[in-house]
N, C-alpha and C positions, 0 to 999 in steps of 0.2 A: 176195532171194537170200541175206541174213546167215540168216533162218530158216534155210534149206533145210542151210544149213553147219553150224548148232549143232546140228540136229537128227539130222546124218551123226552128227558128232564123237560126244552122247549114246547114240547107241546103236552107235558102232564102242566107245565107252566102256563101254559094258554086256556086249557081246561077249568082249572082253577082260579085262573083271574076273569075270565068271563064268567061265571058263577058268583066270583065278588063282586065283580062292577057296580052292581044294582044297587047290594050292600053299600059300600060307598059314595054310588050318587046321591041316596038318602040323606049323609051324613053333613049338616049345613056344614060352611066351610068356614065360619068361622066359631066353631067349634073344637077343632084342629088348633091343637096348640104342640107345636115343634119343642122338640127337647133342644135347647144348646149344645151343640157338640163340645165344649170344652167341660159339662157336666157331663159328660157320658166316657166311661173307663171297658175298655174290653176286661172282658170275664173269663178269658184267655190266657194259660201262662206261655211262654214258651218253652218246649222239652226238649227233652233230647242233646247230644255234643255235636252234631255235623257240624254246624255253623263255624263251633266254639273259636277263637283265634289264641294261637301259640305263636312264641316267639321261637327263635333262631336255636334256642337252647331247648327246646321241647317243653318249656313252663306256660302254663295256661295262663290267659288273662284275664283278671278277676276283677269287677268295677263295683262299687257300691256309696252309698250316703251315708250320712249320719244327717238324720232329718232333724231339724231341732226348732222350736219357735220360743217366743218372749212369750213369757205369762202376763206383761201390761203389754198393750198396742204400743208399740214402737219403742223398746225396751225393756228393764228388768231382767227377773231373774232369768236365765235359758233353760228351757227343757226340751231332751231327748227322745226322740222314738224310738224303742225299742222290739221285737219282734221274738217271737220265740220260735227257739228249733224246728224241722218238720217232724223231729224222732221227740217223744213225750221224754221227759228229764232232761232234758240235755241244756237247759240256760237258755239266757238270750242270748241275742245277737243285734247285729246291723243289718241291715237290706245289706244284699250284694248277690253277685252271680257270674257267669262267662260273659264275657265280651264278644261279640261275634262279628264276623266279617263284614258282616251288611249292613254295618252303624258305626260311627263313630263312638269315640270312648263317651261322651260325657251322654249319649242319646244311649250308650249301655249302659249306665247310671239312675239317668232317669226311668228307664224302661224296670230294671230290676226291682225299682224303691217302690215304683206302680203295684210289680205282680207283688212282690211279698208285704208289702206296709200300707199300700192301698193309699199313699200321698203325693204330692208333686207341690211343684214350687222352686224357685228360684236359685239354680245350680251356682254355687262358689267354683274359686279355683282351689284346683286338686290339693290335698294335703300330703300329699306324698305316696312313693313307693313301698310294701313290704313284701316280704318274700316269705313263704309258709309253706310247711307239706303237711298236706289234706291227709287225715287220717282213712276216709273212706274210701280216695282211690292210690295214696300212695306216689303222688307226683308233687312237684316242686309249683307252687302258682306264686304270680305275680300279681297282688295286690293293690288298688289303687285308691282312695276312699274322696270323696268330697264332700263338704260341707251341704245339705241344703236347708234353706228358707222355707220353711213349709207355708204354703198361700191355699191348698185345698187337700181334705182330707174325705176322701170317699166311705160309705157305710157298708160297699160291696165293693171288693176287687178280689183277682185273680186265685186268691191263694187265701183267702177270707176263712172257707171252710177247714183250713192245717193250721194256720197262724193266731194265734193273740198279740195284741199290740199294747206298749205300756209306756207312757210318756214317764218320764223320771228325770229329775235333777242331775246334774252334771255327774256330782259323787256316787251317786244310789246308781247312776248309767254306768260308770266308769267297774262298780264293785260288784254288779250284776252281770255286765260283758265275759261271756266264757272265753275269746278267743284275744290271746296276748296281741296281737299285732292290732287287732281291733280296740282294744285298750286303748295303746301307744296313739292308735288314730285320734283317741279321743281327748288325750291328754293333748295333741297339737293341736286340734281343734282349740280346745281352750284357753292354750298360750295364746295362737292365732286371736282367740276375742278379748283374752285381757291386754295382748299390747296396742289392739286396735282402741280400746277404753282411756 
């Protein structure tokens, strides 16, 4: 049966581009101006637990950011990204999500900060482990958070239409933060920059 479907698809696919062709030879070619792929963010989250990866103890693996930039170019004050719940009321939070098989931790990091904060940029080394049970499903997870550099902030991503995003000062971050261990993250985060100062 999968034949019989590619074989539709290919030639509803030949139908339809010989119908364009014309359309497109029209079009002068230097009229055509390419997006850069490094400006283009899938609109895509990823769902579902198959993937998800657990440890030896049955604790899910949970990877996330703390996205933060300087309010001067190369300096000054720090400020936080912050995101809010997918449930209305419920606080901010950090980018974060399952770690999954098919990626290494810090590419489940960046991928997560993508779907829900819509940023990217320059991954630190990890700030540490914490260990929390998810009220929603009632299991023990394994937390991991990293620092990022924010270098691009997209106007659309994945999760755009549930989320609000709120850049905030370290304190306003830290006393906004619903989730303790996400706290803690942010409190090492900023040991982390003032003994680097």
């Amino acid at each position: 049966m999968t034949g019989f479907y590619v074989s539709l698809f290919i030639s509803n696919y030949s139908n339809v581009s010989s119908h364009l062709s014309p359309t497109f030879e029209n079009i002068p070619s230097n009229k055509i101006v390419p997006t850069p792929i490094e400006n283009v963010v899938s609109l895509v989250s990823r769902t579902g637990r198959d993937l998800q990866l657990y440890n030896s103890s049955g604790h899910r693996q949970v990877v996330g950011c703390i996205p933060y930039r300087y309010k001067k170019h190369g300096g000054g004050e720090i400020e936080v990204l912050l995101i809010s719940a997918q449930k209305k009321g419920k606080g901010m939070l950090l980018p974060k999500g399952g770690w999954e098989i098919d990626e290494t931790m810090e590419e489940a990091a960046l991928r997560e900060t993508i779907e829900e904060a819509g940023v990217t940029g320059t991954l630190e080394e990890t700030l540490g482990k914490w260990q929390y049970k998810s009220k929603r499903h009632n299991m023990i997870h394994d937390g991991y958070m990293f620092p990022l550099l924010v270098s691009q902030q997209f106007e659309q991503w994945p999760e755009s239409q549930i989320r609000q995003r709120k850049w905030a000062s370290l304190s306003e971050a830290i006393e906004l933060c619903q989730n303790w261990w996400m706290r803690e993250a942010l409190e090492a985060f900023i040991n982390r920059k003032c003994q680097g100062q």
